[in-house]
VMD Tcl script that builds the backbone (N, CA, C; Angstrom):
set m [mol new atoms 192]
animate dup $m
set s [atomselect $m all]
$s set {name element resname resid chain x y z} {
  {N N UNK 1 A 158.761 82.893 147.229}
  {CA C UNK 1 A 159.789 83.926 147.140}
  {C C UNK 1 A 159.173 85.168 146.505}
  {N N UNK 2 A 159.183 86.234 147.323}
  {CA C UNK 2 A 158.697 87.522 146.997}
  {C C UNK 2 A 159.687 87.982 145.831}
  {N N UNK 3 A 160.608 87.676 145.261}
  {CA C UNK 3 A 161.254 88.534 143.987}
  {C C UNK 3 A 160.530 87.659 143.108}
  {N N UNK 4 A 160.646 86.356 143.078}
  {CA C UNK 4 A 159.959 85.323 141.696}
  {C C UNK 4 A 158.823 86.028 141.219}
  {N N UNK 5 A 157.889 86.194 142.282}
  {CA C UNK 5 A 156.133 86.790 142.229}
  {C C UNK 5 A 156.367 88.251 141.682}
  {N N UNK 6 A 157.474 89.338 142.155}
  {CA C UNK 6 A 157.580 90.388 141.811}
  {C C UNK 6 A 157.575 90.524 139.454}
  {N N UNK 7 A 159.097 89.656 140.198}
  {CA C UNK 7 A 159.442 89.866 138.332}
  {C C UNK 7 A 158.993 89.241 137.277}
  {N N UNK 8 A 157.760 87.775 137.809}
  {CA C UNK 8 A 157.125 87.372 136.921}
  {C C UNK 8 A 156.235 87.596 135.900}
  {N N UNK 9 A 155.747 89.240 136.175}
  {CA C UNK 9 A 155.402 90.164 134.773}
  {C C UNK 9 A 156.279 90.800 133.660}
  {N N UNK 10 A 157.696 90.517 134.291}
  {CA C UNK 10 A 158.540 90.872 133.590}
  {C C UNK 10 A 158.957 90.167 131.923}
  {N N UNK 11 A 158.575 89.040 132.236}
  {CA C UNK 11 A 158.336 88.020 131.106}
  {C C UNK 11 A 157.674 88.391 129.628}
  {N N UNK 12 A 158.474 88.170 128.399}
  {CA C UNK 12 A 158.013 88.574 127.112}
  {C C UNK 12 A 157.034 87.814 127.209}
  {N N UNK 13 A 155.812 87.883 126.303}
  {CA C UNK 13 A 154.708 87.589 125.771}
  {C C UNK 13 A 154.925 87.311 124.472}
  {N N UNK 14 A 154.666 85.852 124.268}
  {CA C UNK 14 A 154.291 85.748 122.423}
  {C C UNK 14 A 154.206 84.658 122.722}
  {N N UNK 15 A 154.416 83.433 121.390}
  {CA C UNK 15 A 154.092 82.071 121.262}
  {C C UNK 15 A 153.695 81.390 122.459}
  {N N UNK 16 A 155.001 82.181 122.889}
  {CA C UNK 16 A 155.486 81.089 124.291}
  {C C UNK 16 A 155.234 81.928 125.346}
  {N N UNK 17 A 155.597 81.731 126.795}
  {CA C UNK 17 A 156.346 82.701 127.472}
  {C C UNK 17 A 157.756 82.680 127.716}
  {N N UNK 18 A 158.595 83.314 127.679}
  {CA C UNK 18 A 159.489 83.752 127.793}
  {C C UNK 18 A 160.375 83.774 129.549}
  {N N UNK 19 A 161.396 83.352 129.593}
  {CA C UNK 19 A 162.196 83.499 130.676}
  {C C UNK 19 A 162.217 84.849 131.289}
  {N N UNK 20 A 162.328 85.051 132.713}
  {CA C UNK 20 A 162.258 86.595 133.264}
  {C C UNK 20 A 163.992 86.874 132.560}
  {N N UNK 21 A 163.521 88.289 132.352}
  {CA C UNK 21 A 164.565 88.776 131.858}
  {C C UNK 21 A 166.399 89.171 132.781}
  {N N UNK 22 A 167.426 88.739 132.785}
  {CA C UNK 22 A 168.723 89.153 133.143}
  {C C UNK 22 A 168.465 90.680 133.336}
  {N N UNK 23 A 167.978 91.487 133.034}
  {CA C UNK 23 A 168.352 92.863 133.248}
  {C C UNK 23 A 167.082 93.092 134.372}
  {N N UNK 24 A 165.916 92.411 134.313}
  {CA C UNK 24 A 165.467 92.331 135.398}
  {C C UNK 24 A 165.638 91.924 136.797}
  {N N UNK 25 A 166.171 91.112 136.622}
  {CA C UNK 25 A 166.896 90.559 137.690}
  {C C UNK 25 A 167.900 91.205 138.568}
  {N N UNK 26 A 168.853 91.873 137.819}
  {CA C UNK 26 A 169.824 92.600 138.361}
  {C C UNK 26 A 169.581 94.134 138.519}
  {N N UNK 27 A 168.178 94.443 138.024}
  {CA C UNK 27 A 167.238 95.385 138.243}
  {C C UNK 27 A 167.010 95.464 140.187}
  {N N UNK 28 A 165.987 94.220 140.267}
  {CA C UNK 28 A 165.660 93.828 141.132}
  {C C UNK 28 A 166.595 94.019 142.393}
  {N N UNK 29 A 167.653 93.232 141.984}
  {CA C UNK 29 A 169.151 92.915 143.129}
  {C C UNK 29 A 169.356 94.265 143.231}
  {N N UNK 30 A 169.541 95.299 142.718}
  {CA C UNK 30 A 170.058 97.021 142.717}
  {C C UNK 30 A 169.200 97.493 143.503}
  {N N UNK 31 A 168.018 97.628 143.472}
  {CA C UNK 31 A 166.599 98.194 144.232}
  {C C UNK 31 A 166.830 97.650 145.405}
  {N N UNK 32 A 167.277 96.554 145.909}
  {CA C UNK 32 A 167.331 95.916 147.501}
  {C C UNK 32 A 168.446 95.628 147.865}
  {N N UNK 33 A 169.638 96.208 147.259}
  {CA C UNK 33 A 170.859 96.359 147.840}
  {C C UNK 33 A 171.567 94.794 148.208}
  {N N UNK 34 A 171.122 94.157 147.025}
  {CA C UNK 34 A 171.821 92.574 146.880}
  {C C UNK 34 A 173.336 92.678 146.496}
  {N N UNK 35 A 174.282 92.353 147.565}
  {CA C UNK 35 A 175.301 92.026 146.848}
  {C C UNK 35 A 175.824 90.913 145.436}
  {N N UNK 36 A 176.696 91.025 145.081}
  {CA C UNK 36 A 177.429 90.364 143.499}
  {C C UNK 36 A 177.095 88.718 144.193}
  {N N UNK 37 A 177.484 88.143 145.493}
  {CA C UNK 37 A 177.140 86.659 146.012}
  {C C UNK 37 A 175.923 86.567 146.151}
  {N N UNK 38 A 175.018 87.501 146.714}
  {CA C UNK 38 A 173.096 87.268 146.618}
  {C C UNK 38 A 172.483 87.458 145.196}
  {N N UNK 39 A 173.293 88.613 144.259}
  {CA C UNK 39 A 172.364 88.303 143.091}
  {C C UNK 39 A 172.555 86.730 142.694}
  {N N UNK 40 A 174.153 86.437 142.380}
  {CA C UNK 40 A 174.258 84.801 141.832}
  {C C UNK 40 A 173.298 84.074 142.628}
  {N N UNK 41 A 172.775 84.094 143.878}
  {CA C UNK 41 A 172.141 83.302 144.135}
  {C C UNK 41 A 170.164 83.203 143.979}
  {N N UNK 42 A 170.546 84.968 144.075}
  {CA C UNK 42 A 168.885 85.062 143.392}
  {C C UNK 42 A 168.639 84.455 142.193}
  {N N UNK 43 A 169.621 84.998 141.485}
  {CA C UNK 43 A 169.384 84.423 140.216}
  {C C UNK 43 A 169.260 82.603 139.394}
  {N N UNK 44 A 169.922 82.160 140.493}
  {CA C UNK 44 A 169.705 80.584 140.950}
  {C C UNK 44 A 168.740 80.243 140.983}
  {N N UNK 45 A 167.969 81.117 142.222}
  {CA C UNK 45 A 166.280 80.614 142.524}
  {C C UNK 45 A 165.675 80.966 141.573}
  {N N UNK 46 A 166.040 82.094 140.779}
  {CA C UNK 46 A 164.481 82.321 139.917}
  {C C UNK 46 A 164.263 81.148 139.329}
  {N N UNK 47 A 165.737 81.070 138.125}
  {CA C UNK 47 A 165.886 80.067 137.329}
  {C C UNK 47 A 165.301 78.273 137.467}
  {N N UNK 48 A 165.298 78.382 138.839}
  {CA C UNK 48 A 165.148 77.003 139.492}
  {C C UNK 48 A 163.475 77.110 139.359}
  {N N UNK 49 A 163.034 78.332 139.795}
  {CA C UNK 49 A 161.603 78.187 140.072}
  {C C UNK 49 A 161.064 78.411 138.593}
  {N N UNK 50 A 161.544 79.183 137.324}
  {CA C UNK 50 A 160.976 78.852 136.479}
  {C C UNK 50 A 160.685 77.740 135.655}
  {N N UNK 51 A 162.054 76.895 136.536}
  {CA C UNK 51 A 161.920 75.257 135.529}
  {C C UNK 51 A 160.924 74.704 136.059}
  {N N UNK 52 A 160.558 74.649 137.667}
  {CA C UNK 52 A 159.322 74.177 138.304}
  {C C UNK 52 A 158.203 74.827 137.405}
  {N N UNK 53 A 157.974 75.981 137.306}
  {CA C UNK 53 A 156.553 76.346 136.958}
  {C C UNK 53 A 156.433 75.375 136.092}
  {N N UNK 54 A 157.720 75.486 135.010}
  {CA C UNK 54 A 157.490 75.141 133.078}
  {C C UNK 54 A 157.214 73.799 133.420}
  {N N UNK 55 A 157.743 72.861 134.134}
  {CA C UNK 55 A 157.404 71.147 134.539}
  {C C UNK 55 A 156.017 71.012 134.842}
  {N N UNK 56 A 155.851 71.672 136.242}
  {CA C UNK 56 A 153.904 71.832 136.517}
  {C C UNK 56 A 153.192 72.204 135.252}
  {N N UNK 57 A 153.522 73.029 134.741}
  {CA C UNK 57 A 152.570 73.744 133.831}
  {C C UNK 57 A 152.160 72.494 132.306}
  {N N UNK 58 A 153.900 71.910 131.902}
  {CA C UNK 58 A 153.775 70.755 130.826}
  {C C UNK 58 A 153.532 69.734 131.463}
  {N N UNK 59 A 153.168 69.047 132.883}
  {CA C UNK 59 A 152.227 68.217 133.232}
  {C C UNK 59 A 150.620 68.029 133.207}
  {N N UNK 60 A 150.867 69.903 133.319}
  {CA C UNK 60 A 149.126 69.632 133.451}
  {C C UNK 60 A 148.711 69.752 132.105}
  {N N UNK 61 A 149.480 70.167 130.895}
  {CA C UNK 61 A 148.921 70.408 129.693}
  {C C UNK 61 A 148.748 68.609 129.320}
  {N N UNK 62 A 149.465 68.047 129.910}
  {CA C UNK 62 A 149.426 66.203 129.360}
  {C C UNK 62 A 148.687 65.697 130.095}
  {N N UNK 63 A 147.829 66.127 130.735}
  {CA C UNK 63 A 146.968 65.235 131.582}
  {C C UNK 63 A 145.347 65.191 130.689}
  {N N UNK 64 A 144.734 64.044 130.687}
  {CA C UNK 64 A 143.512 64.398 129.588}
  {C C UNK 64 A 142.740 64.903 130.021}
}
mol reanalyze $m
mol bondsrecalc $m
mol representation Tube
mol addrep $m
């Protein structure tokens, strides 16, 4: 998904990383003329795809 890849710099930096930001998002949806039913659903996928990354990412940190 070309928005995930877009707004994934959008992300705070520190300890951790940080969830893409809500105002990004609806950033995003404004710039491409997403209606109020496509943002809820963009905003679905991001969310969905950031839990994938965070799962891949704390698998591979547990692997020896």
């Amino acid at each position: 998904m070309n928005a995930y890849i877009d707004l994934k710099n959008d992300r705070s930096m520190g300890m951790a990383m940080g969830p893409i930001p809500w105002s990004s998002v609806v950033l995003y949806a404004s710039v491409h003329n997403l209606d109020a039913d496509e943002l809820y659903e963009l905003n679905y996928l991001i969310r969905a795809m950031e839990a994938a990354e965070w799962e891949h990412d704390q698998k591979q940190k547990d692997q020896p």
